[in-house]
N, C-alpha and C positions, 0 to 999 in steps of 0.2 A: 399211223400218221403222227407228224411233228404236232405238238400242244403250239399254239398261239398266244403268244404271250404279249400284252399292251402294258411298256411301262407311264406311267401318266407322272411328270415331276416338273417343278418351275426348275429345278436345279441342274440346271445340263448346259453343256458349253455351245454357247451362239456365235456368232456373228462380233458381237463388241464385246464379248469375253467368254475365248476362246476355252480357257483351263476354267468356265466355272462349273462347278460337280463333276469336275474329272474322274470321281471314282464313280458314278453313277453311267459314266458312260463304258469303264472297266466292267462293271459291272453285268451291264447289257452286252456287253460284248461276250463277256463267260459265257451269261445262257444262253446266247443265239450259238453255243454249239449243242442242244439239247434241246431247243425251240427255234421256231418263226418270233421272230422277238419285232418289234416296230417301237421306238418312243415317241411318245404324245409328250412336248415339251410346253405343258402352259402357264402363260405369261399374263397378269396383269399390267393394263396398259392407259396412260393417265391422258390427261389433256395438257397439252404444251405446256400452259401454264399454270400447271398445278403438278408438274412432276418434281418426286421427293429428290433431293441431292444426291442420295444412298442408289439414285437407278442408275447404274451405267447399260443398261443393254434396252437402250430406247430405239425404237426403228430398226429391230431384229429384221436381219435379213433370212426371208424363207426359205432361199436358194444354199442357205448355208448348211452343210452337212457334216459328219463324222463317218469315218474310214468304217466301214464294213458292217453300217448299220442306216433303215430308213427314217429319217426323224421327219416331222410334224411340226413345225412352230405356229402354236394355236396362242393369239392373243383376246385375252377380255375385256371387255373395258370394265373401268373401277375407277373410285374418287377417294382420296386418301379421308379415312376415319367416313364416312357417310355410310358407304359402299359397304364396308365391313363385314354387314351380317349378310350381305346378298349376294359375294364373292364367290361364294361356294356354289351357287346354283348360277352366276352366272357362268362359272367353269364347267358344270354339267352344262349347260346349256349348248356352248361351242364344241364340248366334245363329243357329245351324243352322236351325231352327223359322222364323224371321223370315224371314231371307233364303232359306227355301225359298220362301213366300208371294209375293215379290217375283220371283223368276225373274230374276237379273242376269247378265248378260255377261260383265261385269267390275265385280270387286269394287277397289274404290280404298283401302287401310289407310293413314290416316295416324297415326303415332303406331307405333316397331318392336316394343316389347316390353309389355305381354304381347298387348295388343289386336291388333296389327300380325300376332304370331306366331297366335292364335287365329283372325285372320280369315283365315291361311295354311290353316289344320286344314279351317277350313268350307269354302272354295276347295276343297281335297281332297276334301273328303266331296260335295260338290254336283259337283264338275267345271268350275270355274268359275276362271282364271284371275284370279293377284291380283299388283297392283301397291302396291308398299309406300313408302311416306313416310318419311324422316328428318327431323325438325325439329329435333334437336341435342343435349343431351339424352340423350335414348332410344340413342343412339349414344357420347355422351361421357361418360356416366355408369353405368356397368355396376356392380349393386352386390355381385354374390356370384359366382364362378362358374358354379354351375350356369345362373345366368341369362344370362353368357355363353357359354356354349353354344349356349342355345335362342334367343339373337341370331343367332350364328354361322350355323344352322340356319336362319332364318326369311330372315335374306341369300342362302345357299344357293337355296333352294328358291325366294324370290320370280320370279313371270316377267318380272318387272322392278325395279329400285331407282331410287327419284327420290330427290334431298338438296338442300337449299337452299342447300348451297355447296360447292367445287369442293374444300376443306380436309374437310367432310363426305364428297365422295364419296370420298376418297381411304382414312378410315376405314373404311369399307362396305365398298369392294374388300378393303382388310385382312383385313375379319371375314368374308371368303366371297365376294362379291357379284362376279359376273365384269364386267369395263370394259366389254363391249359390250351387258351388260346393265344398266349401271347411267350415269345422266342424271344432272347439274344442270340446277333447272330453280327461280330463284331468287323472293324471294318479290315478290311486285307491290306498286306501289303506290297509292294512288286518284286521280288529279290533279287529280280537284276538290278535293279535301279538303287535299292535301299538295303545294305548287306555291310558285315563286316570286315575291314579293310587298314593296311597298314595307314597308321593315321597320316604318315607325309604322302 
């Protein structure tokens, strides 16, 4: 039997922008020739007026999908700086339900904090082993401590850590993540698209 693979990531193209985490959907696409692949795309979600200027994908459409794969758009609610340390368990919270429905193997987070730490909670609660993503970021940028902590934690506990560069993974090991459990594994490129050519 095919392995069932759940990727759980905020970074994936919606509805109000289409190319966002274009390679995350490359991505899922590879495996779904080697798995049942399903993404869980979740989104914090504010109140009218209290949404950051930086959100463009407010009132994601659910019906919105990507070519040859089933997506999910799971939103949670959050309040910008409040929320912060509770984000992560509000995200286990709405996924739990979902990815019980699906029955996965392994759950693939990409994106570490809060979503990455959340889809850690659900892995817990189901039993289901989670491998966690660094895209840069979510690692370089830690904005309060409490939420380095539940970094610390989500590196700790991953059954594995991947980072898309070898300066990444050395962070990750910093903030918990043991060497033999933690991989570069960099990002690809398309060669049709991106290749050497006469330059007129």
């Amino acid at each position: 039997m095919r392995p069932r693979i759940a990727i759980v990531t905020p970074v994936y193209p919606n509805s109000n922008e289409p190319y966002r985490g274009i390679f995350n959907y490359r991505r899922a696409r590879a495996l779904a020739e080697y798995a049942d692949v399903e993404v869980f795309c979740v989104m914090s979600t504010y109140p009218s007026w209290l949404r950051p200027s930086t959100r463009a994908y407010h009132n994601v459409d659910a019906a919105f999908t990507t070519p040859g794969l089933t997506v999910h758009y799971i939103p949670y609610p959050a309040l910008p700086y409040l929320t912060r340390p509770f984000n992560g368990w509000n995200c286990a919270r709405r996924l739990i339900p979902e990815l019980r429905k699906f029955r996965p193997d392994l759950i693939l987070a990409y994106w570490v904090f809060p979503e990455g730490y959340g889809a850690e909670l659900a892995g817990e609660k189901l039993g289901v082993p989670v491998i966690v993503k660094a895209l840069g970021s979510d690692l370089r940028i830690i904005p309060d401590a409490i939420s380095g902590r539940l970094i610390r934690k989500t590196m700790r506990n991953a059954a594995y850590v991947l980072t898309v560069s070898d300066d990444l993974r050395e962070i990750a090991i910093k903030m918990g993540a043991t060497a033999q459990r933690t991989r570069t594994i960099r990002n690809g490129c398309d060669a049709t698209v991106f290749h050497r050519a006469d330059r007129a």
